[in-house]
N, C-alpha and C positions, 0 to 999 in steps of 0.2 A: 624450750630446752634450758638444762641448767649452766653455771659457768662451766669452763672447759678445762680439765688439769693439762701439763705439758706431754701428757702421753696421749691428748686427743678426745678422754672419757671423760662424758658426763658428770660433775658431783652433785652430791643428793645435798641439798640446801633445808632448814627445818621451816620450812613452807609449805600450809595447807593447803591444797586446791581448793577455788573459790564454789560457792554453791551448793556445797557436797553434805552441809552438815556440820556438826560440831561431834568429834571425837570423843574419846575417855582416855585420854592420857597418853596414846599411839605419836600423835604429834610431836608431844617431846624427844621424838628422835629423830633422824635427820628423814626428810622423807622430797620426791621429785618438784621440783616448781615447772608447772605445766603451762604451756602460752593458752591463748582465747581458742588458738583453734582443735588443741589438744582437750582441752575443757570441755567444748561444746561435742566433741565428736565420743569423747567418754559419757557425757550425758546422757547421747544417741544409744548408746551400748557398745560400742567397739573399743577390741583389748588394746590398751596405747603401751607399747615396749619403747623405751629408752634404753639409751648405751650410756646406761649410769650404771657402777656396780656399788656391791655396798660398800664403805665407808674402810673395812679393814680388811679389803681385797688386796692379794699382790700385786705387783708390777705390772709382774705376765700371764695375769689369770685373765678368762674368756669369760661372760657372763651377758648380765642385763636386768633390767629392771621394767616388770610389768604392771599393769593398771587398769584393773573394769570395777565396773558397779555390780553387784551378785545379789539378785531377788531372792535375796533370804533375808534375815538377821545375827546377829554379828555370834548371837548364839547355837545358831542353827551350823551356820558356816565355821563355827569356832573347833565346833562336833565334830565336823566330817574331817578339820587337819589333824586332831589329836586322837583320833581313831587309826593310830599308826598300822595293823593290821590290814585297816580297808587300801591302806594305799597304793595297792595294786589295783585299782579299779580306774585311777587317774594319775598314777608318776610315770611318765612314759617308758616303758620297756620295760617297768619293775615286775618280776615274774614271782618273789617269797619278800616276806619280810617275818623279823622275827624280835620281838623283844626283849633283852636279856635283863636290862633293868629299868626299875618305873618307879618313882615318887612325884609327888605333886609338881615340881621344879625341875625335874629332869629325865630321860628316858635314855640310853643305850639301845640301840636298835640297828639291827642288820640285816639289808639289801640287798637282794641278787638280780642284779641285770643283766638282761639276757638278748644279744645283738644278731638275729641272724640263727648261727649253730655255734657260737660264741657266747659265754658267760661270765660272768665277774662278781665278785661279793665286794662289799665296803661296810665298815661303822660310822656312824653319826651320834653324837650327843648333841641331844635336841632339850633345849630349855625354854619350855611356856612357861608365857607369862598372863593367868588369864584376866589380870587385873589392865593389861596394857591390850589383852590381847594381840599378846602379841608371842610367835615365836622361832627363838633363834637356836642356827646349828652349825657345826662344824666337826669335823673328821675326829673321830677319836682316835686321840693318840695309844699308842702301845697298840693297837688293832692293825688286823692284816687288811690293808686298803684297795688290794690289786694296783690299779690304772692311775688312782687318785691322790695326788701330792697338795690340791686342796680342793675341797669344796665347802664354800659356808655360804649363810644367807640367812635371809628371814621371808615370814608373812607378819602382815602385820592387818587389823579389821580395823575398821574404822565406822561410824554410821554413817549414813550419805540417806538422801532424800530417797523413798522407795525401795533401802535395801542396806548395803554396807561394801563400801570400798575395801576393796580388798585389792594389797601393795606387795609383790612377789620380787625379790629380789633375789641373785645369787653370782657367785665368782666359782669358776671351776678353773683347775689345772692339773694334767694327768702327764705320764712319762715318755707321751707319745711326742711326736715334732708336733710344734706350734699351727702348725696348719693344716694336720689332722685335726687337734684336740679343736680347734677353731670350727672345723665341717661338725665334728661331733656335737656342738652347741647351738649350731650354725649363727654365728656372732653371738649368744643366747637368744637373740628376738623368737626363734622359731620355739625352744622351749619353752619361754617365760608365755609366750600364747597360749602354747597348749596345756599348760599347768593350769592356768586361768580357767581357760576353756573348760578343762577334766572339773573344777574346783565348781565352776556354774554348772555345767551341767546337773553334777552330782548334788547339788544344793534344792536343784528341784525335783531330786527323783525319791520314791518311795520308798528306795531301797536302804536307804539311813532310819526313817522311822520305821521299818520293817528290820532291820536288827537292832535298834533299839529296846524293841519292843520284845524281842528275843531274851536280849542281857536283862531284862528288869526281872527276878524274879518275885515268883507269886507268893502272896500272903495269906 
């Protein structure tokens, strides 16, 4: 675990995990310092979540910070986060997404979450980085957010032995009481797993080079 701030949380220290590889540039920003037995058991393949959030988290945002190895390559995996569209195949609950604007550096895009017989939209400006691969997002302003008073975060790819590290982080906070918004995250551990989870799975399935192969057209 990393040092502890005075509110209890994790901070992300710019420390490599050992054994993993040597990065492209990802490093340079603050990322988890992990003891021996958090190392050895991410080697094994198990997703390790910390109660670290990132770095320009509120106070009183709920979040967390995830960590596995994904049997792909950092380009494979890079694919399936900036395929904003597929993301309803692994953001948990996300039922539309729709992209309003897209350049190399930035994308505007908007999410309907759907809880139940309950639904909710939010914007997000998402800024990849694919030289860091790396990329970061946060609520767009002037945009109607429902529930959402913050959400930001990052992925970040990394190489690692066999595959690429892949570093999910995020901080939420919505208009609900503190101890709702907290069940809805569930401390973030439960999310940041299953984003991981959605991320690996979807890394080995055909269904990415299968619309791939779609979007290329013929010559």
């Amino acid at each position: 675990m990393g040092a502890r701030s005075s509110a209890g949380r994790a901070l992300l220290a710019p420390v490599r995990p050992r054994g993993l590889g040597a990065g492209h540039g990802g490093w340079g920003v603050p990322s988890p310092i992990l003891s021996d037995d958090q190392q050895r058991r991410l080697g094994a393949g198990e997703v390790i979540v910390l109660d670290a959030l990132p770095p320009k988290a509120g106070k009183s945002a709920h979040g967390g910070t995830a960590l596995a190895i994904v049997r792909a390559s950092p380009e494979r995996t890079w694919r399936i986060l900036v395929d904003y569209p597929g993301h309803t195949r692994y953001y948990p609950r996300v039922t539309g997404v729709e992209v309003l604007e897209m350049d190399e550096r930035h994308a505007l895009v908007r999410y309907e979450v759907g809880i139940g017989s309950f639904s909710f939209g939010f914007h997000m400006n998402k800024y990849p980085d694919p030289v860091r691969r790396r990329i970061e997002w946060q609520l767009a302003d002037g945009r109607a957010n429902s529930l959402f008073r913050e959400n930001s975060g990052s992925w970040q790819l990394d190489e690692a032995a066999g595959g690429t590290l892949v570093t999910y982080a995020i901080a939420v906070r919505t208009i609900l009481p503190a101890f709702t918004t907290s069940r809805m995250v569930q401390g973030g551990a439960g999310r940041c797993r299953r984003m991981i989870s959605c991320v690996r799975a979807n890394s080995r399935s055909p269904w990415l080079r299968k619309r791939r192969r779609a979007s290329t057209p013929r010559l």
